[in-house]
mmJSON file of the N, C-alpha and C atoms, coordinates in Angstrom:
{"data_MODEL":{"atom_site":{
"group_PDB":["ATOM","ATOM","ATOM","ATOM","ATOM","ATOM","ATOM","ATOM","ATOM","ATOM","ATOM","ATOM","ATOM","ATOM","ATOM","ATOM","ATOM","ATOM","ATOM","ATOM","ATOM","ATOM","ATOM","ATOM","ATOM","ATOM","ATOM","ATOM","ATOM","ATOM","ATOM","ATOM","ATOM","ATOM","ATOM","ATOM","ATOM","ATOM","ATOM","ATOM","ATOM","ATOM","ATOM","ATOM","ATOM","ATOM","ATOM","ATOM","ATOM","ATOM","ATOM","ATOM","ATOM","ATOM","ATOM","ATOM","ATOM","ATOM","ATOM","ATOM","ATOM","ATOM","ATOM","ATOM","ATOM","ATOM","ATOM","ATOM","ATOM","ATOM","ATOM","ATOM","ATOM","ATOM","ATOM","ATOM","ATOM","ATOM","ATOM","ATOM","ATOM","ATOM","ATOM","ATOM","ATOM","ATOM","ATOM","ATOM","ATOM","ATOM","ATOM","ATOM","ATOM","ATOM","ATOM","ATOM","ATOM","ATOM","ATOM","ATOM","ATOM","ATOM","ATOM","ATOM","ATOM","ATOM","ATOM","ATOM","ATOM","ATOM","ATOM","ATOM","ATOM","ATOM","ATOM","ATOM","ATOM","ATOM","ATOM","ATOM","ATOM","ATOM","ATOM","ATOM","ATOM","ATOM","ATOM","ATOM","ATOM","ATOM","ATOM","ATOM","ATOM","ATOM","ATOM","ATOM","ATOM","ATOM","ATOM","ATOM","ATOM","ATOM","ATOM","ATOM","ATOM","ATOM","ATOM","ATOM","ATOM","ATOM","ATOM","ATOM","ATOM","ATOM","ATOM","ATOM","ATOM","ATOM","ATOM","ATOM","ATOM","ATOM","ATOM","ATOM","ATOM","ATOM","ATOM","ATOM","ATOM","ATOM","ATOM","ATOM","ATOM","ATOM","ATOM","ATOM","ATOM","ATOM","ATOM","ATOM","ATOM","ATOM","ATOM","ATOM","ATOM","ATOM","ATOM","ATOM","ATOM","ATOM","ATOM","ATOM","ATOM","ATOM","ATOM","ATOM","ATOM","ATOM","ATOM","ATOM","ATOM","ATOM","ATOM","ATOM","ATOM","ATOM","ATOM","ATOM","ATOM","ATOM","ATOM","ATOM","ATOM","ATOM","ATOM","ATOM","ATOM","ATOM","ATOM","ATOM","ATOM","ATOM","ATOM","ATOM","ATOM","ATOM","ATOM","ATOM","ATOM","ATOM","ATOM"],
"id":[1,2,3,4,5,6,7,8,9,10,11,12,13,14,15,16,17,18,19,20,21,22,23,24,25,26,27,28,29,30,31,32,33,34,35,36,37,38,39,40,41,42,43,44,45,46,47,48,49,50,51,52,53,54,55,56,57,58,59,60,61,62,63,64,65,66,67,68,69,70,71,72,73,74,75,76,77,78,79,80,81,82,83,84,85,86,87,88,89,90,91,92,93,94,95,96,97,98,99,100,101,102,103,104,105,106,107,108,109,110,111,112,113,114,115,116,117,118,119,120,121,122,123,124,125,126,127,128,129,130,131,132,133,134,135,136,137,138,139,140,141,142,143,144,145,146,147,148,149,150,151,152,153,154,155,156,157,158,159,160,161,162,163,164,165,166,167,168,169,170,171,172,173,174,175,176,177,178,179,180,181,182,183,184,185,186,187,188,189,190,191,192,193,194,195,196,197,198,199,200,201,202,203,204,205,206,207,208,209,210,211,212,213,214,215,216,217,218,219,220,221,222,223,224,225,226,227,228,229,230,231],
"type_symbol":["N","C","C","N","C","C","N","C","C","N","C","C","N","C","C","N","C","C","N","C","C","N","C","C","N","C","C","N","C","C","N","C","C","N","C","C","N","C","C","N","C","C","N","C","C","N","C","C","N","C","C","N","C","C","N","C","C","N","C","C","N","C","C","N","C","C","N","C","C","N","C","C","N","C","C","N","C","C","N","C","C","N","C","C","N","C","C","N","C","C","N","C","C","N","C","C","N","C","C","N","C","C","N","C","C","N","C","C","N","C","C","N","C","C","N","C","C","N","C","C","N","C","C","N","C","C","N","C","C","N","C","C","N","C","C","N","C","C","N","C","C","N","C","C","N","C","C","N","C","C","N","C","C","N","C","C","N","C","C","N","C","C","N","C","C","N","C","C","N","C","C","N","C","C","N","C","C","N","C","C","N","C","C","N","C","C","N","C","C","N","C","C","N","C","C","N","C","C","N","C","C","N","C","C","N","C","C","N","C","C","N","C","C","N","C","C","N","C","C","N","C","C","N","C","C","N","C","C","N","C","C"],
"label_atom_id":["N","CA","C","N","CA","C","N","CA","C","N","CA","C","N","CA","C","N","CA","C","N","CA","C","N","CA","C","N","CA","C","N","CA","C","N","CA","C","N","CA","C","N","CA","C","N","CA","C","N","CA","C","N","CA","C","N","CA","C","N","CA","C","N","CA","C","N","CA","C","N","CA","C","N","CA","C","N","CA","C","N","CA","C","N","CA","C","N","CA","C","N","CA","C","N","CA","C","N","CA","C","N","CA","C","N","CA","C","N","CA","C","N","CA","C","N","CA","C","N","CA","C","N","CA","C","N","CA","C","N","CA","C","N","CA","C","N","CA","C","N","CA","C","N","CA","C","N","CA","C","N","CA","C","N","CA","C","N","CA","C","N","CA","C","N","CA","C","N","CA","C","N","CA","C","N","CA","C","N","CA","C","N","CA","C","N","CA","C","N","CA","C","N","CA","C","N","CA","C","N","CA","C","N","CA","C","N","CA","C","N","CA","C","N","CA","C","N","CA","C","N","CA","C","N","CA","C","N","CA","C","N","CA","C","N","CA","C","N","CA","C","N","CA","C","N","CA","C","N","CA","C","N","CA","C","N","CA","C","N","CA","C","N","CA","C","N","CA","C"],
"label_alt_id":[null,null,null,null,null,null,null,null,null,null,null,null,null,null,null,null,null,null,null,null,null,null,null,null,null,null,null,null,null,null,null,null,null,null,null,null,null,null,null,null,null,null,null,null,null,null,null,null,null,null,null,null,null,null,null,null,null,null,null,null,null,null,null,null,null,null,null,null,null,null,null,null,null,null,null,null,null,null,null,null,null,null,null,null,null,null,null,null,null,null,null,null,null,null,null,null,null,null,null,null,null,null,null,null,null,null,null,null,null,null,null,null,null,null,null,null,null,null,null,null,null,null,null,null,null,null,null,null,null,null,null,null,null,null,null,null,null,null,null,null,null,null,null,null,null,null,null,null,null,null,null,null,null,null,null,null,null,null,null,null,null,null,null,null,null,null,null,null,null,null,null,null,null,null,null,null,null,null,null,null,null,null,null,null,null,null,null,null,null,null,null,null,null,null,null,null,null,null,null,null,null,null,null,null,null,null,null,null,null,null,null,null,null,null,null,null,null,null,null,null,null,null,null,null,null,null,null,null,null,null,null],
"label_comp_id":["UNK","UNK","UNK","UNK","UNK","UNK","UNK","UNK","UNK","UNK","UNK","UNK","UNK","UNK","UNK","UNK","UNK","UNK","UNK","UNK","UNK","UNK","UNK","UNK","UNK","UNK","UNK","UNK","UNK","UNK","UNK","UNK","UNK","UNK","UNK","UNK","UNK","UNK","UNK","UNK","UNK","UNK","UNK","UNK","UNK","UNK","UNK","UNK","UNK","UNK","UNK","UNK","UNK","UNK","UNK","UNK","UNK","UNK","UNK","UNK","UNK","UNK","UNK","UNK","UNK","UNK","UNK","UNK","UNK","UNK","UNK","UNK","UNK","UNK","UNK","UNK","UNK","UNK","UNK","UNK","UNK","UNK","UNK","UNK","UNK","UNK","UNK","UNK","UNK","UNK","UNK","UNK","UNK","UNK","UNK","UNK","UNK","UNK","UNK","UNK","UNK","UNK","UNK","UNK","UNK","UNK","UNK","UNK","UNK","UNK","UNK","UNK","UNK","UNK","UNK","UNK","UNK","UNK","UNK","UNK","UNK","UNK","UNK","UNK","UNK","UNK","UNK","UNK","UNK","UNK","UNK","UNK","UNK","UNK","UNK","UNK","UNK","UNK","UNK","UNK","UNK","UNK","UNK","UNK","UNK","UNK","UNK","UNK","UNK","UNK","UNK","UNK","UNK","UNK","UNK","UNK","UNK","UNK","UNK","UNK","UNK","UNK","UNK","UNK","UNK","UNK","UNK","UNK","UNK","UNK","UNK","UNK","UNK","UNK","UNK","UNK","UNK","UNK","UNK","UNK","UNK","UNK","UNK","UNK","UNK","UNK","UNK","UNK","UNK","UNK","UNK","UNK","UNK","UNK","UNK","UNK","UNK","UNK","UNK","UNK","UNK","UNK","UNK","UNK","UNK","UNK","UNK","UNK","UNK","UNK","UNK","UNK","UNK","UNK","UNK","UNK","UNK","UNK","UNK","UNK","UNK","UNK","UNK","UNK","UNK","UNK","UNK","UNK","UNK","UNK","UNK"],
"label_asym_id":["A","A","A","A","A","A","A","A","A","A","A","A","A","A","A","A","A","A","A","A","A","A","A","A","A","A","A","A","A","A","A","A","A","A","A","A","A","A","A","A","A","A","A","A","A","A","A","A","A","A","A","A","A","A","A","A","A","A","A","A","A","A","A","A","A","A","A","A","A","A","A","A","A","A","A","A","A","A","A","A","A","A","A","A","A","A","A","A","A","A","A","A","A","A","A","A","A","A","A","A","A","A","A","A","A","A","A","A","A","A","A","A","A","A","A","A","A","A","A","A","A","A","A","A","A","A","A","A","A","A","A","A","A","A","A","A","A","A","A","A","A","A","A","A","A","A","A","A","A","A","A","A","A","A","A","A","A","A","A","A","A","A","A","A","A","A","A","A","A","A","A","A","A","A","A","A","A","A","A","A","A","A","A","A","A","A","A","A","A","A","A","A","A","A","A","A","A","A","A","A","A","A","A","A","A","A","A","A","A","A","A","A","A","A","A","A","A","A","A","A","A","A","A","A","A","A","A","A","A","A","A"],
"label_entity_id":["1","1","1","1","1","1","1","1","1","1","1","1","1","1","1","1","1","1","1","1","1","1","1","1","1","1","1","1","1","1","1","1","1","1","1","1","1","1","1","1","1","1","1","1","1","1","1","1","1","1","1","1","1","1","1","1","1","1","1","1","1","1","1","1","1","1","1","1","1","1","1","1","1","1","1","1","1","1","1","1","1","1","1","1","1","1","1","1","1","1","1","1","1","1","1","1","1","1","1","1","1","1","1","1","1","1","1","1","1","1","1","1","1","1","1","1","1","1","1","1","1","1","1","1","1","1","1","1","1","1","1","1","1","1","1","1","1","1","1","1","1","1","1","1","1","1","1","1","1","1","1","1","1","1","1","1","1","1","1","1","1","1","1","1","1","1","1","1","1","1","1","1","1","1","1","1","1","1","1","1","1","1","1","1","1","1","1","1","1","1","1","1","1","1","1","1","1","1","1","1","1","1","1","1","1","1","1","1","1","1","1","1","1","1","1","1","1","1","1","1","1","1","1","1","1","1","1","1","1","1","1"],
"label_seq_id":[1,1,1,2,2,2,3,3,3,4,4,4,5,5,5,6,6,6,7,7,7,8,8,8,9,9,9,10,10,10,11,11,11,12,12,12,13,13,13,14,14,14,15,15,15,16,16,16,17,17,17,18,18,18,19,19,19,20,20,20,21,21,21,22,22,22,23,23,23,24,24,24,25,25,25,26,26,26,27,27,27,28,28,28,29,29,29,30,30,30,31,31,31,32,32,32,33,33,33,34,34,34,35,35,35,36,36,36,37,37,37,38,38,38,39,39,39,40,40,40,41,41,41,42,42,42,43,43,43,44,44,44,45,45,45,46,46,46,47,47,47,48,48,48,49,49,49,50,50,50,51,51,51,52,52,52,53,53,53,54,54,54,55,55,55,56,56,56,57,57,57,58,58,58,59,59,59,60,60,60,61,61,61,62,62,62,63,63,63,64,64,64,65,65,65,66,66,66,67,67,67,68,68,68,69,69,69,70,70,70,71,71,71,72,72,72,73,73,73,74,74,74,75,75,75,76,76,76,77,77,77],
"pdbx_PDB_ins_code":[null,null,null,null,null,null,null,null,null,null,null,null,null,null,null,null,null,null,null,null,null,null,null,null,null,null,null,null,null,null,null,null,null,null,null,null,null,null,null,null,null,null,null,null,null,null,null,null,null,null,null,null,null,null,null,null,null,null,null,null,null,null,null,null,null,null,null,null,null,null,null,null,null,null,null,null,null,null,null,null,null,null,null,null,null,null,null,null,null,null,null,null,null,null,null,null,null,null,null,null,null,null,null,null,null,null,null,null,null,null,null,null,null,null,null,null,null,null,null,null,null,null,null,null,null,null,null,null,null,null,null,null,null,null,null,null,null,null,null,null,null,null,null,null,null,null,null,null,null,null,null,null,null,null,null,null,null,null,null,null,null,null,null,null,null,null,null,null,null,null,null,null,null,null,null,null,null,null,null,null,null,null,null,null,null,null,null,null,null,null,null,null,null,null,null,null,null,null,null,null,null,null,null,null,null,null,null,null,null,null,null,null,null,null,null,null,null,null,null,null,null,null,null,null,null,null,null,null,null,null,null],
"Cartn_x":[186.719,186.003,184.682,184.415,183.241,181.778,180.646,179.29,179.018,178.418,178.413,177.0,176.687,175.63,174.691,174.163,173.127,172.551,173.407,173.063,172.994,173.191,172.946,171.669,171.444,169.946,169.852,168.696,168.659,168.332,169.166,169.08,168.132,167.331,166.657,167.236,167.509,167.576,166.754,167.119,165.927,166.313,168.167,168.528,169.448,170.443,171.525,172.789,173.038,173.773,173.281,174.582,174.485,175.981,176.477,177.293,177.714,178.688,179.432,178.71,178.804,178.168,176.872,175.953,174.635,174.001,174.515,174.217,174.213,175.404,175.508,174.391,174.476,172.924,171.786,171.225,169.933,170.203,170.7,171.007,170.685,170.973,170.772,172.335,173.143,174.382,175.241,175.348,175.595,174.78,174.92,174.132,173.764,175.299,174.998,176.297,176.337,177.112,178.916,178.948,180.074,180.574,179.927,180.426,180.519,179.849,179.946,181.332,181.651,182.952,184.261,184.113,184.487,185.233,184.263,184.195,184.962,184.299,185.065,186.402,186.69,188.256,189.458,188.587,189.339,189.548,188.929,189.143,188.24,187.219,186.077,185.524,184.898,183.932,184.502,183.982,184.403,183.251,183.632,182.527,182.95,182.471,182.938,184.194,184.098,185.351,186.518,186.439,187.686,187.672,188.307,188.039,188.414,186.912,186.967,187.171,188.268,187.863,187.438,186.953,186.341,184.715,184.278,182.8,182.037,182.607,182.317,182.105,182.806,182.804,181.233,180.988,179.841,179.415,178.405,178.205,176.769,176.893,176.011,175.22,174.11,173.442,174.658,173.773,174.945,175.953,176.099,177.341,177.184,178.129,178.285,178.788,177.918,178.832,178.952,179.837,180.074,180.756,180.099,180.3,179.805,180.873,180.426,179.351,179.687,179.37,177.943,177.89,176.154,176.992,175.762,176.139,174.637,174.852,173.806,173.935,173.34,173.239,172.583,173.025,172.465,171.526,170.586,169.269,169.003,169.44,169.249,168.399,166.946,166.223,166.424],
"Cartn_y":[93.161,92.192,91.835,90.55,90.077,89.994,90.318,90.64,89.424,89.969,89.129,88.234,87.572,86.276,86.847,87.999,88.599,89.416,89.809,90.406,89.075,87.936,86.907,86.578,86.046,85.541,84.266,83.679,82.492,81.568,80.323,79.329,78.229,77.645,76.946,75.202,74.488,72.87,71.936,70.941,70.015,68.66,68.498,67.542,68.361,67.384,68.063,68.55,68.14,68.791,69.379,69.991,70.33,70.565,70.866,71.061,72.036,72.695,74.202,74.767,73.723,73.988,74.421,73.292,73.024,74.474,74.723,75.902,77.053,77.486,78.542,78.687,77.316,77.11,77.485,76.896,77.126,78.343,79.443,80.663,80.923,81.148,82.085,82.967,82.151,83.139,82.889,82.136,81.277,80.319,80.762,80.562,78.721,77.844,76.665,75.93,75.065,73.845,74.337,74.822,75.334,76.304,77.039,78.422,78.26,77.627,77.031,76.639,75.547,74.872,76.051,76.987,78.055,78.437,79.492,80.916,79.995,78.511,77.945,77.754,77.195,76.59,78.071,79.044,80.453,81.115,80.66,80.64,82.238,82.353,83.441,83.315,81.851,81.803,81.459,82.279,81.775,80.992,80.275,79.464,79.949,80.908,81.112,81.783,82.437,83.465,83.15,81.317,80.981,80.452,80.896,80.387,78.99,78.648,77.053,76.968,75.465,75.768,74.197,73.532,72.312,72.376,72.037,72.088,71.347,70.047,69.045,69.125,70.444,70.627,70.324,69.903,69.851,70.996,72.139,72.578,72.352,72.716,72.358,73.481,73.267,74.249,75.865,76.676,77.761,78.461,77.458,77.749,78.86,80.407,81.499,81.287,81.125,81.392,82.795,83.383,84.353,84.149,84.989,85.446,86.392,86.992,88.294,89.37,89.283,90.349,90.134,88.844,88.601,87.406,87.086,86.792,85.341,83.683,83.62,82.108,82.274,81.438,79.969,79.111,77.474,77.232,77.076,76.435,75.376,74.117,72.858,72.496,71.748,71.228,70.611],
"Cartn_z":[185.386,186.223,185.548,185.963,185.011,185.914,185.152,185.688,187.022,187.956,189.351,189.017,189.753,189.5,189.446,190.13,190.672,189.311,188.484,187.328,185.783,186.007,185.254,184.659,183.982,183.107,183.85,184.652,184.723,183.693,183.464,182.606,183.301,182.994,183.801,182.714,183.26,182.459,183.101,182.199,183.267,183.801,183.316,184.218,185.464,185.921,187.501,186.322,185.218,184.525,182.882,182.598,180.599,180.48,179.305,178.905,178.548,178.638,178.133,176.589,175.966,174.548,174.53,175.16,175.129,175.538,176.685,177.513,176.784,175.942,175.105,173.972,173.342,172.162,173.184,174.511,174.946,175.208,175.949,175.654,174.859,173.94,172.31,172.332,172.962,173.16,171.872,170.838,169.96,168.85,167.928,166.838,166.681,166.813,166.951,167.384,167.299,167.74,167.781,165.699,165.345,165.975,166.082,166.905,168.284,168.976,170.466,170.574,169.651,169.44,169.408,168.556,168.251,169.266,169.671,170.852,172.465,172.587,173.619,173.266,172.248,172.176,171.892,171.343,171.481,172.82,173.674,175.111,175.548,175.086,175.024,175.962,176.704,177.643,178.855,179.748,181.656,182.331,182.838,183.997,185.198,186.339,187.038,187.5,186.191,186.467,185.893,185.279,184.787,183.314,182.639,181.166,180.912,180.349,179.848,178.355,178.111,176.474,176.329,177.266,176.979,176.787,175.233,175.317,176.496,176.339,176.854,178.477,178.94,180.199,181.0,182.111,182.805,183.754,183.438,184.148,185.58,186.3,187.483,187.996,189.048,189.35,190.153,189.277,190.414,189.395,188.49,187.918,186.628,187.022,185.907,184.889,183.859,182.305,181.515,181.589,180.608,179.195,178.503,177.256,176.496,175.514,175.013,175.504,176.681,177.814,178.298,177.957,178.438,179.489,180.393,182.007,181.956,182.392,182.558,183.91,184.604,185.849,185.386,185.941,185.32,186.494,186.195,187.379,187.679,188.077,187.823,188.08,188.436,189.207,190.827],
"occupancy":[1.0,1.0,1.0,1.0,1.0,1.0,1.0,1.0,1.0,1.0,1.0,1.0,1.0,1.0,1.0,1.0,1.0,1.0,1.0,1.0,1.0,1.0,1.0,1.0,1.0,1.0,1.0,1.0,1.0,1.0,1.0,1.0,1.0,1.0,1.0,1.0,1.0,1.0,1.0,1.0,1.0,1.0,1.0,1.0,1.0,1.0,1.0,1.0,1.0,1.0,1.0,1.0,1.0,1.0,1.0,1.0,1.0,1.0,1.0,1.0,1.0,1.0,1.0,1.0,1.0,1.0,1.0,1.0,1.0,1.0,1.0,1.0,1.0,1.0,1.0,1.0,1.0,1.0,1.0,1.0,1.0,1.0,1.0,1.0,1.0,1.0,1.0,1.0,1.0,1.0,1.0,1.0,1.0,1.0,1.0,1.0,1.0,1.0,1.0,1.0,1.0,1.0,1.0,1.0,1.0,1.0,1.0,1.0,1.0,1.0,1.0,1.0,1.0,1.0,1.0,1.0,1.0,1.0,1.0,1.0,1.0,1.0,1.0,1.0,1.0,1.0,1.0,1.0,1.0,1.0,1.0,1.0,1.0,1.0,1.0,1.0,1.0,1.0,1.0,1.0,1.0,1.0,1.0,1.0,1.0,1.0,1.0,1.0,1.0,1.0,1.0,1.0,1.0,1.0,1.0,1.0,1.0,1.0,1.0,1.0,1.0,1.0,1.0,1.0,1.0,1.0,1.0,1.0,1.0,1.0,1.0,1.0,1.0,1.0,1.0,1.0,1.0,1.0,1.0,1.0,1.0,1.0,1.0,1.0,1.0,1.0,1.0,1.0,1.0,1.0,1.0,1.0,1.0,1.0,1.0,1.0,1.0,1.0,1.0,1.0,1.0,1.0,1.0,1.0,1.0,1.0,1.0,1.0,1.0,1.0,1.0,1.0,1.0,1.0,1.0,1.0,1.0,1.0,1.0,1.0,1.0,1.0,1.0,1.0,1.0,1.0,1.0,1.0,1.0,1.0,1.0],
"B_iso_or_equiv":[0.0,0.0,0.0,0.0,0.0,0.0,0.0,0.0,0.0,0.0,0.0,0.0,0.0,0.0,0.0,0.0,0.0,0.0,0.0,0.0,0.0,0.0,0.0,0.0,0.0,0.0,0.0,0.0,0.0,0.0,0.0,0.0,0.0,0.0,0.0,0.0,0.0,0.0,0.0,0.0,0.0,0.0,0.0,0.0,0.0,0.0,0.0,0.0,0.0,0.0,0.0,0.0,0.0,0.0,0.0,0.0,0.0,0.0,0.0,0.0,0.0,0.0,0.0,0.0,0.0,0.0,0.0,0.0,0.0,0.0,0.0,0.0,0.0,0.0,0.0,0.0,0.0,0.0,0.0,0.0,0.0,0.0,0.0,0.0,0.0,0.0,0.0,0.0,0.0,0.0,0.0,0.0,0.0,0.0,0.0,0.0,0.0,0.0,0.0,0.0,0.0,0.0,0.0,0.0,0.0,0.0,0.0,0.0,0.0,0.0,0.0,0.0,0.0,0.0,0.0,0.0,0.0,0.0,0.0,0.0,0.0,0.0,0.0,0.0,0.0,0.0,0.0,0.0,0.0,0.0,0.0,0.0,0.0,0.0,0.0,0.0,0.0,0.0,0.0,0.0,0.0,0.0,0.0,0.0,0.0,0.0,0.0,0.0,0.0,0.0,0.0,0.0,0.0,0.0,0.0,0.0,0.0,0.0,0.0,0.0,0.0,0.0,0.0,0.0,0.0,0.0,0.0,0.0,0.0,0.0,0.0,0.0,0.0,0.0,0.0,0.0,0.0,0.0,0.0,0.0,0.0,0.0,0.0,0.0,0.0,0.0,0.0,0.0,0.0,0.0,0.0,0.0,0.0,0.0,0.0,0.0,0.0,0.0,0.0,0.0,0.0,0.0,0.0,0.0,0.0,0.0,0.0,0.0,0.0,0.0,0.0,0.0,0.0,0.0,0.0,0.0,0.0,0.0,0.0,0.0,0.0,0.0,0.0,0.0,0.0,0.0,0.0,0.0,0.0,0.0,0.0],
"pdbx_formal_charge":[null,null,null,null,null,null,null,null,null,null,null,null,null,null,null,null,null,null,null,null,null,null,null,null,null,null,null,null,null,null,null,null,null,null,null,null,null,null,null,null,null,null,null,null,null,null,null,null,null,null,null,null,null,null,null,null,null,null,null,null,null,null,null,null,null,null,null,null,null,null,null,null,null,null,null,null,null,null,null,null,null,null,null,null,null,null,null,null,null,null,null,null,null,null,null,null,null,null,null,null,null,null,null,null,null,null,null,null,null,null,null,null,null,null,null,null,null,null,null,null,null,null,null,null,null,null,null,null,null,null,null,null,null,null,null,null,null,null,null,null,null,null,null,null,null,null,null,null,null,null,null,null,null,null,null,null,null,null,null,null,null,null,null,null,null,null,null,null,null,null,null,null,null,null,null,null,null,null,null,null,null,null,null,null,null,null,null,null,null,null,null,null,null,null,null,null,null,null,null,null,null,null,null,null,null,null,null,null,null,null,null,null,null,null,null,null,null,null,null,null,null,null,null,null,null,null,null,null,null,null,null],
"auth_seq_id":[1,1,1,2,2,2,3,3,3,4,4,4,5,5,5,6,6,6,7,7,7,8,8,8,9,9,9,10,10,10,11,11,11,12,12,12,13,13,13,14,14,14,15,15,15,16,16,16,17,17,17,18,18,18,19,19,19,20,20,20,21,21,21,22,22,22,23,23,23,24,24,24,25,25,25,26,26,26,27,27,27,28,28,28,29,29,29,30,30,30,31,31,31,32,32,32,33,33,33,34,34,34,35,35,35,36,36,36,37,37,37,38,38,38,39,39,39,40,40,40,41,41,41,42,42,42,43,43,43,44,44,44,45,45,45,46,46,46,47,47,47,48,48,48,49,49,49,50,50,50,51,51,51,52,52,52,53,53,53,54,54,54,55,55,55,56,56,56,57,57,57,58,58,58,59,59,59,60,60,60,61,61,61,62,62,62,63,63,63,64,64,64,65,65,65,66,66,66,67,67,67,68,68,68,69,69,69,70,70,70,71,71,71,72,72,72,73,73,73,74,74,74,75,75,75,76,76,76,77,77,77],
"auth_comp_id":["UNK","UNK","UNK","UNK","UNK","UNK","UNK","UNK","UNK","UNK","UNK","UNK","UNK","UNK","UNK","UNK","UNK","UNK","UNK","UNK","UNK","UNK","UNK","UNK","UNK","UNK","UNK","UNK","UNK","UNK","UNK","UNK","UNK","UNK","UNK","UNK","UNK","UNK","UNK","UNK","UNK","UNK","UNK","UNK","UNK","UNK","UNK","UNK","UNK","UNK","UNK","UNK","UNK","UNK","UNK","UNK","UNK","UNK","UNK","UNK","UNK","UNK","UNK","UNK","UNK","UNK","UNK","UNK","UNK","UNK","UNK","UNK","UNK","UNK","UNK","UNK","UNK","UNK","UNK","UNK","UNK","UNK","UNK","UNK","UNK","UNK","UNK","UNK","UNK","UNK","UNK","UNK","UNK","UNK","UNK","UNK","UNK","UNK","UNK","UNK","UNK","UNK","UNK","UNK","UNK","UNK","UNK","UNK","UNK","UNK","UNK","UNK","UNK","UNK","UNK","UNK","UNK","UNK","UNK","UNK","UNK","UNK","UNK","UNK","UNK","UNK","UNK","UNK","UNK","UNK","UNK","UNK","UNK","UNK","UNK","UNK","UNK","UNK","UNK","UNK","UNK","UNK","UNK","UNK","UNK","UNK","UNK","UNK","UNK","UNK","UNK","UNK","UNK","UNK","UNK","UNK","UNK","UNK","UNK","UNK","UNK","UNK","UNK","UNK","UNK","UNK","UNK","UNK","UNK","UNK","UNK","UNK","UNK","UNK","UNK","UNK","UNK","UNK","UNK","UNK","UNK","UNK","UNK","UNK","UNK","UNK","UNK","UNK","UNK","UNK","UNK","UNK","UNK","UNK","UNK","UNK","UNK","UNK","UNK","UNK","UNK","UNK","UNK","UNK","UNK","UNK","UNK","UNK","UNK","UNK","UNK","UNK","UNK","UNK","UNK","UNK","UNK","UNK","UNK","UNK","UNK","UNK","UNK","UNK","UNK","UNK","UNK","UNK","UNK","UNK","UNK"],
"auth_asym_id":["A","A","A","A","A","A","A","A","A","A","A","A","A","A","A","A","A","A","A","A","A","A","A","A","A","A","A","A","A","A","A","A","A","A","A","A","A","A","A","A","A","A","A","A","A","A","A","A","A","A","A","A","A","A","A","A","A","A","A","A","A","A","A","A","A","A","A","A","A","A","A","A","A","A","A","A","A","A","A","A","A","A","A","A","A","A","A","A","A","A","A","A","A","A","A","A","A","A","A","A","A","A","A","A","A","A","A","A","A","A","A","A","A","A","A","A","A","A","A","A","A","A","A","A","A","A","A","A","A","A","A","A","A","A","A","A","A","A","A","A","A","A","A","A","A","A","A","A","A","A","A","A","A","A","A","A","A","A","A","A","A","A","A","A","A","A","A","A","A","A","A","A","A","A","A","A","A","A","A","A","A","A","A","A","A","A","A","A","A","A","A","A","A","A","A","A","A","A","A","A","A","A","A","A","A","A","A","A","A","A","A","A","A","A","A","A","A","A","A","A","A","A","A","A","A","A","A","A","A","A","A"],
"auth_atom_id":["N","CA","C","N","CA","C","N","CA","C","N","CA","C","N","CA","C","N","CA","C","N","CA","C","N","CA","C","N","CA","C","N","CA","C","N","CA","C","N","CA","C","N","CA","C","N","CA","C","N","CA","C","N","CA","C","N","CA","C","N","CA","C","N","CA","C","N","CA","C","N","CA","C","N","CA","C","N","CA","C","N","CA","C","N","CA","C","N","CA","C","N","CA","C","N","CA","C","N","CA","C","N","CA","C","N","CA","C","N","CA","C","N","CA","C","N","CA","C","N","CA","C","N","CA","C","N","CA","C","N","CA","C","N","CA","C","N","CA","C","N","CA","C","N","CA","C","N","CA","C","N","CA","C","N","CA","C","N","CA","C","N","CA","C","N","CA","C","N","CA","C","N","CA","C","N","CA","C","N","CA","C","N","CA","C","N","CA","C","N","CA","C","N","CA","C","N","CA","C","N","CA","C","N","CA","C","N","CA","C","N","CA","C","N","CA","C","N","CA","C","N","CA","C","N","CA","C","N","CA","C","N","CA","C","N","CA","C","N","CA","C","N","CA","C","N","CA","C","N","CA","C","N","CA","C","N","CA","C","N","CA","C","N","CA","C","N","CA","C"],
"pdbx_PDB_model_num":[1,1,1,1,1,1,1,1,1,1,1,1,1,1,1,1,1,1,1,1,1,1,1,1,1,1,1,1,1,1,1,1,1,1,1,1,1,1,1,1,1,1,1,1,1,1,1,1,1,1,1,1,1,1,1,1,1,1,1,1,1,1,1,1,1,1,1,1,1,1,1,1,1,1,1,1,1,1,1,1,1,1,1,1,1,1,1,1,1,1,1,1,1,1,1,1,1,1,1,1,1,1,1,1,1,1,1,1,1,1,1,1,1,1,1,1,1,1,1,1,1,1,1,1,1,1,1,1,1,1,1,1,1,1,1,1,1,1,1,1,1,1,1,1,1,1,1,1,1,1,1,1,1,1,1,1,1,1,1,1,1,1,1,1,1,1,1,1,1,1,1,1,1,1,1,1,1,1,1,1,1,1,1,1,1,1,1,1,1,1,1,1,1,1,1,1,1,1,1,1,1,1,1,1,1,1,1,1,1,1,1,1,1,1,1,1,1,1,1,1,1,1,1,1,1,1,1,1,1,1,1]
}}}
């Protein structure tokens, strides 16, 4: 089972969305773009419990991203 919200890093952004990718680079969860591309399309990262392999995906306030055992909450404004 994967880390609950409550134990997450808050991500703070500064529009109502970002992107699966983007999110991982502002993290520091991922070195850059390539590897973002990577680790998603290998099917590594969950949003909410469910594995995404679309970078492109939109995430929103609220929303859990995991990867490689780090946990981090999206903050929207």
């Amino acid at each position: 089972m994967g880390l609950m919200a409550s134990d997450a890093q808050p991500l703070p952004i500064r529009d109502e969305t970002i992107r699966l990718g983007q999110a991982l680079k502002l993290a520091s969860l991922v070195e850059d773009g390539a590897m973002a591309r990577d680790v998603i399309q290998d099917g590594m990262v969950t949003v909410n419990g469910e594995v995404r392999t679309q970078r492109g995906a939109q995430l929103h306030d609220g929303d859990v991203v995991e990867f490689n055992g780090e946990s981090i909450v999206i903050e929207a404004p």
